[in-house]
ZALUMRO-808368 format. One record per residue (C-alpha): x negated, y negated, z negated; residue in one letter; residue number from 1. Coordinates in Angstrom, 1 decimal, decimal comma. Example, Ala and Ser with C-alpha at 12.3 -4.5 7.8 and 13.67 -1.06 7.14 Angstrom:
residues 2
GUVEX    east   north      up  vovex  fimi
GUVEX   -12,3     4,5    -7,8      A     1
GUVEX   -13,7     1,1    -7,1      S     2
This chain:
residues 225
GUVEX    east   north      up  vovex  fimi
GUVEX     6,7    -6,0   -32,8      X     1
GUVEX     2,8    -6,9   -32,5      X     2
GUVEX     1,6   -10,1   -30,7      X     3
GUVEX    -1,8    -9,1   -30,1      X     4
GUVEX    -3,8   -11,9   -29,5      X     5
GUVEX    -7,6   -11,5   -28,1      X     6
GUVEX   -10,0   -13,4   -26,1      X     7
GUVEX   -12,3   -10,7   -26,3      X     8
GUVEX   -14,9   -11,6   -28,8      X     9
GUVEX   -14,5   -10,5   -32,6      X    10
GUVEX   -12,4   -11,4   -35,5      X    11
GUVEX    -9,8   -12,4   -32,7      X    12
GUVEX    -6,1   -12,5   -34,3      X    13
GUVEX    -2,6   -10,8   -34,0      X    14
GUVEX     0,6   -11,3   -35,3      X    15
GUVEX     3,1    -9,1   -36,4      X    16
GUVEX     6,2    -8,8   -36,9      X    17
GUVEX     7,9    -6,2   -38,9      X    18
GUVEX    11,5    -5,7   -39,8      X    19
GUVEX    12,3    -5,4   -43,3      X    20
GUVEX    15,1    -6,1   -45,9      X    21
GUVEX    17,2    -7,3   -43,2      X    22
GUVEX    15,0    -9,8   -42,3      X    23
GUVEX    11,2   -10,1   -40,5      X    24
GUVEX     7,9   -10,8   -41,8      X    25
GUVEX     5,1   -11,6   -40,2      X    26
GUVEX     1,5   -11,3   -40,9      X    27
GUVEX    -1,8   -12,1   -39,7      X    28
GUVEX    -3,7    -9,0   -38,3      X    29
GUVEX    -8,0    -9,3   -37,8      X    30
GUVEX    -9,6    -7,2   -34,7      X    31
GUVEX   -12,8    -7,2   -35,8      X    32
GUVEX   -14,1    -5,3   -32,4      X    33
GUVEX   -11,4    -5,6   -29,7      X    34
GUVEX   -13,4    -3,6   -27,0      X    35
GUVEX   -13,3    -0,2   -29,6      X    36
GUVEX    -9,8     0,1   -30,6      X    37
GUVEX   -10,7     3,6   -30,9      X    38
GUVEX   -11,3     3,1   -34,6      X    39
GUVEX    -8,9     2,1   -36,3      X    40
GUVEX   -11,2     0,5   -39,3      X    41
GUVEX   -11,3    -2,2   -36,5      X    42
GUVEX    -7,6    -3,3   -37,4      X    43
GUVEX    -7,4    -4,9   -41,1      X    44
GUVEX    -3,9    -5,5   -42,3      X    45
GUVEX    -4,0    -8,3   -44,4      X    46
GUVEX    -4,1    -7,9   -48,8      X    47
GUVEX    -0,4    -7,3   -49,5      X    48
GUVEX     0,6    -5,6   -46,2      X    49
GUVEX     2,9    -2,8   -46,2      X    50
GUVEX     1,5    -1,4   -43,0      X    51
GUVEX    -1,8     0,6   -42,8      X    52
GUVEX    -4,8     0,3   -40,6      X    53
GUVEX    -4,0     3,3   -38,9      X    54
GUVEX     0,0     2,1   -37,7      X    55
GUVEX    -1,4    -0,8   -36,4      X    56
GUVEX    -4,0     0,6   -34,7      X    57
GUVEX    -1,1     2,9   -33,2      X    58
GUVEX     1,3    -0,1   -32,3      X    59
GUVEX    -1,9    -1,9   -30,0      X    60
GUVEX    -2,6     1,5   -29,0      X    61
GUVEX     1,3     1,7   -27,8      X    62
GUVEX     0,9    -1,7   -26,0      X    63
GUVEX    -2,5    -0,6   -23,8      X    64
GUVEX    -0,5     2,6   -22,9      X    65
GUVEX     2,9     1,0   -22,2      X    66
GUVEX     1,2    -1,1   -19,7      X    67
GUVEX    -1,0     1,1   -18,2      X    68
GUVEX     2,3     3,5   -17,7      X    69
GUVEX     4,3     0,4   -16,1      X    70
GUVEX     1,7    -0,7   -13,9      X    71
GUVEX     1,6     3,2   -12,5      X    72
GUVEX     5,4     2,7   -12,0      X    73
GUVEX     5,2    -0,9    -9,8      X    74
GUVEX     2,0     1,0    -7,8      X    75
GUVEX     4,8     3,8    -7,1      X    76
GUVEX     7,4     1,6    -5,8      X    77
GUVEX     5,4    -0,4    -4,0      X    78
GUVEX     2,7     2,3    -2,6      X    79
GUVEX     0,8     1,4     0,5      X    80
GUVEX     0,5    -2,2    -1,2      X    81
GUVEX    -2,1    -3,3    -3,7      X    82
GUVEX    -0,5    -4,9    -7,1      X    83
GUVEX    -2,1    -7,5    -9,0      X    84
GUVEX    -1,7    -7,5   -12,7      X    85
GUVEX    -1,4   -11,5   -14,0      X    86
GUVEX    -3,3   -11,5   -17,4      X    87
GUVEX    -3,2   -15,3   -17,7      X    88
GUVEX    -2,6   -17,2   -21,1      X    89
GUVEX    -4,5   -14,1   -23,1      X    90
GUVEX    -2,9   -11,3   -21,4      X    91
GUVEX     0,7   -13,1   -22,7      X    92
GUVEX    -0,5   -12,8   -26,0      X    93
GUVEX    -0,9    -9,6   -26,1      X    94
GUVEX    -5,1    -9,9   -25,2      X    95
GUVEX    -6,6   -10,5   -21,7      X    96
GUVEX    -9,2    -8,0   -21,6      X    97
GUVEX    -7,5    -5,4   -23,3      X    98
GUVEX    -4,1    -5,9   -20,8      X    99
GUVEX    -6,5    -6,0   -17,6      X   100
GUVEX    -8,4    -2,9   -18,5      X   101
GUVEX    -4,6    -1,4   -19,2      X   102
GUVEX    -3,6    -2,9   -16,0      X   103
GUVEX    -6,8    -1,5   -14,0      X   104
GUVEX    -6,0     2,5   -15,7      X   105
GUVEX    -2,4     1,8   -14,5      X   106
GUVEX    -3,9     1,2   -10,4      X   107
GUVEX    -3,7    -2,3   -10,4      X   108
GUVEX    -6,3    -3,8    -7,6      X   109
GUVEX    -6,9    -7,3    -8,6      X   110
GUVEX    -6,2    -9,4   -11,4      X   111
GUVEX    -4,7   -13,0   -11,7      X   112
GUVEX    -5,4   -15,4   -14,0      X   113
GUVEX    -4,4   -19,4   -14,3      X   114
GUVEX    -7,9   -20,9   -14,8      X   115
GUVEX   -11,2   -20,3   -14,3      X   116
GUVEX   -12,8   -19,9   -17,9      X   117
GUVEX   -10,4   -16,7   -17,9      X   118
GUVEX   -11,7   -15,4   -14,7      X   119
GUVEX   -15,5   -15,8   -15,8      X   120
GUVEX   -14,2   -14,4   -18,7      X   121
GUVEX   -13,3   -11,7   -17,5      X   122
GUVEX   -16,5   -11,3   -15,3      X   123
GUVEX   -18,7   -11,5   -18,4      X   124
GUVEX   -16,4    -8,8   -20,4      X   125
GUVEX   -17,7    -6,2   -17,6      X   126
GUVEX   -14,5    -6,2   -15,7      X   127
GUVEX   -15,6    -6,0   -11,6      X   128
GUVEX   -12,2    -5,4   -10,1      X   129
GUVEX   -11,2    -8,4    -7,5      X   130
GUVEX    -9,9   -12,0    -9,5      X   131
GUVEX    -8,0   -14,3    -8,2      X   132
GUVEX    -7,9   -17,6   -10,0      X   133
GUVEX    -4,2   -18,9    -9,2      X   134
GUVEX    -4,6   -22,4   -10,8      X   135
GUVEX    -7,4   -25,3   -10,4      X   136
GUVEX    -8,6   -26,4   -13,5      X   137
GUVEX   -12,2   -26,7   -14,2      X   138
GUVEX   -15,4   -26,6   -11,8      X   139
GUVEX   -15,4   -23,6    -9,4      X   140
GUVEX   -18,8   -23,2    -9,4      X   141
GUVEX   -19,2   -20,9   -11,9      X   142
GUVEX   -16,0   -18,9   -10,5      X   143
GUVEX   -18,0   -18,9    -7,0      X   144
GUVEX   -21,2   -17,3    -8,4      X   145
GUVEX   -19,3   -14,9   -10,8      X   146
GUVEX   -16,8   -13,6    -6,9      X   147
GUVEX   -13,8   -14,6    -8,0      X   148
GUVEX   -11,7   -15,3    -5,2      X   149
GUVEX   -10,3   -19,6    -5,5      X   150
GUVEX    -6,5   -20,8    -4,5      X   151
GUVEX    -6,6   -24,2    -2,6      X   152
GUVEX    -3,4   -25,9    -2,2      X   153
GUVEX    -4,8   -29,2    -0,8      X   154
GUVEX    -7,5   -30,2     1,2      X   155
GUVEX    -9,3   -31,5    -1,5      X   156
GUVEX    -9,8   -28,6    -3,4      X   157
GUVEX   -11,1   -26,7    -0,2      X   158
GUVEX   -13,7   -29,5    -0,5      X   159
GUVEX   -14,6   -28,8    -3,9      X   160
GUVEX   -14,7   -25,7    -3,2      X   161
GUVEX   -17,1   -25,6    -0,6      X   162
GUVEX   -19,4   -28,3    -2,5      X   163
GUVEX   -19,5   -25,6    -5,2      X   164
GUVEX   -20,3   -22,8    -3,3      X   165
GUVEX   -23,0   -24,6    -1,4      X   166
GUVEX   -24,6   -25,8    -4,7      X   167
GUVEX   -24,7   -22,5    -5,7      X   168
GUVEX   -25,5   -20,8    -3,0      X   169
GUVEX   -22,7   -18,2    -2,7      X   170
GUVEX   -20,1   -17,7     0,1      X   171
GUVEX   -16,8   -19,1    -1,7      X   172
GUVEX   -13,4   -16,5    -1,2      X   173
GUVEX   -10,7   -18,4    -0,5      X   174
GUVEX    -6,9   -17,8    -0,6      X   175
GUVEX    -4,4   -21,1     0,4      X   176
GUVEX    -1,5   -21,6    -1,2      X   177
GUVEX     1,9   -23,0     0,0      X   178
GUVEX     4,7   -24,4    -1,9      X   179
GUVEX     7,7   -22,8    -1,2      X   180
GUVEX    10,0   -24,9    -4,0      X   181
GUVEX     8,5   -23,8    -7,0      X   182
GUVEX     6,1   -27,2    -6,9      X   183
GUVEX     3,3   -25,7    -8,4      X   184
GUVEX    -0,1   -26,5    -7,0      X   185
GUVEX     0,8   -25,1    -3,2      X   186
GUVEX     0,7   -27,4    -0,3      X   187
GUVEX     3,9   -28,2     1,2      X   188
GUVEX     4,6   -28,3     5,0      X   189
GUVEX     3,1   -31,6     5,9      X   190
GUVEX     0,2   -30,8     3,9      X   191
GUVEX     0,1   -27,3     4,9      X   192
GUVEX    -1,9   -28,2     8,5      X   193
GUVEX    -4,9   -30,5     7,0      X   194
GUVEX    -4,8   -27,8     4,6      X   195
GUVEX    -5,8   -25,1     7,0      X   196
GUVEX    -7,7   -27,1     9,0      X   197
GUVEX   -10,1   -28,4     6,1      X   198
GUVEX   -10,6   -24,5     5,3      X   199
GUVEX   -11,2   -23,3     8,9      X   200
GUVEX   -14,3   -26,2     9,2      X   201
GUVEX   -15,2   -24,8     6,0      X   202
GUVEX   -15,3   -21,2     7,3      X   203
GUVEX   -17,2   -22,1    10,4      X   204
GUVEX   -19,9   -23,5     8,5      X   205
GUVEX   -20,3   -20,2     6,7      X   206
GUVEX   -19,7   -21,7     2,8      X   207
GUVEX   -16,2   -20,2     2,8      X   208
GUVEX   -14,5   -17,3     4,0      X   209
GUVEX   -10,1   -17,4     3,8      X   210
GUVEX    -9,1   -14,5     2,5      X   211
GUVEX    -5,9   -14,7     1,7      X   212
GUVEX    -2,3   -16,8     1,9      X   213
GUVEX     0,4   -17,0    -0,9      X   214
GUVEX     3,0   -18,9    -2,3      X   215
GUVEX     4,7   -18,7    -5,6      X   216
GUVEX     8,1   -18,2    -5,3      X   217
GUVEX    10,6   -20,5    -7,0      X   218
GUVEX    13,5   -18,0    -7,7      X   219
GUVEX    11,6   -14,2    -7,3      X   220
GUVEX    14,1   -13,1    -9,7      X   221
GUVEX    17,4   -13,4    -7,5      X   222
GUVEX    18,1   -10,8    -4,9      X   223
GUVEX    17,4   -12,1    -1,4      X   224
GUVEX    15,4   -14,8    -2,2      X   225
């Protein structure tokens, strides 16, 4: 197994983990150029590694294409609908940019991500398919001039929101978010209605335009739910 690990920029890092002897070792593995892993001189294995270049290269190769061919599958099943691909916390390890351009080759429409340094991120990687920043952190302003659609769970944030996009200068896209009983960063039903309200003033006065609603649900994984 390869953790590949990539932010984008060179010299990013991956871990590896080979079986061997009955037991696993891991190593360090350097990317010098993660954006042409179609040379596989761009995939050291560290002095002492029992691995070539050229397996690695196959095994990140392997991931890319696993992940394209899943994403194919979930569009199939779900056809008529659009699929986002979540490539928060690095693309689980496995490197954002790298997993979203999988993820895009697969016929995912949007991308998610938790905060917005990885949605500008992504933005300044060349990536132009529709973002949606899921999480809060940091100052949207930069997530507003770069079109990457915002999640407000509270009337505050709308606020923010809207301060941004008026600094700026750029009509913000705005999805609201309702907490369903997972308790992470939705509005919950006596919130909900100031919620809404703060982003329809926000919409008349042109600096924001609601594009969206969703919740995170707290138990996706049990039938029914």
């Amino acid at each position: 197994l390869i953790i590949f690990e990539t932010d984008g920029a060179p010299n990013s890092r991956a871990i590896a983990n080979m079986s061997g002897s009955g037991a696993d070792s891991y190593y360090a593995i350097r990317v010098h150029n993660p954006q042409n892993l179609s040379d596989p001189t761009n995939v050291e294995w560290p002095s002492g590694g029992s691995y070539g270049n050229a397996e690695v290269y196959g095994v990140v190769q392997q991931i890319a294409a696993l992940t394209t061919a899943n994403v194919a599958a979930l569009c199939e099943l779900v056809r008529g609908s659009q699929v986002l691909a979540a490539v928060k916390a690095d693309g689980y390890g496995h490197g954002m940019v790298p997993a979203a351009r999988a993820a895009l080759a697969g016929g995912a429409a949007w991308l998610g991500v938790a905060d917005l340094d990885e949605a500008v991120a992504l933005r300044r990687a060349g990536l132009t398919a529709p973002v949606l920043c899921m999480m809060t952190f940091g100052d949207p302003a930069e997530a507003v001039r770069h079109d990457i659609d915002l999640a407000a769970g509270s009337a505050g944030y709308v606020a923010a929101v809207e301060a941004a996009a008026v600094r700026v200068g750029v009509q913000a896209r705005l999805h609201l978010k309702a907490d369903t009983g997972l308790s992470r960063g939705g509005a919950t039903p006596a919130d909900w209605p100031g919620v809404v309200a703060a982003a329809l003033a926000a919409q008349a006065r042109g600096s924001i335009r609601v594009t969206g609603l969703w919740s995170h649900f707290a138990c996706a994984d049990m039938p029914g739910h």
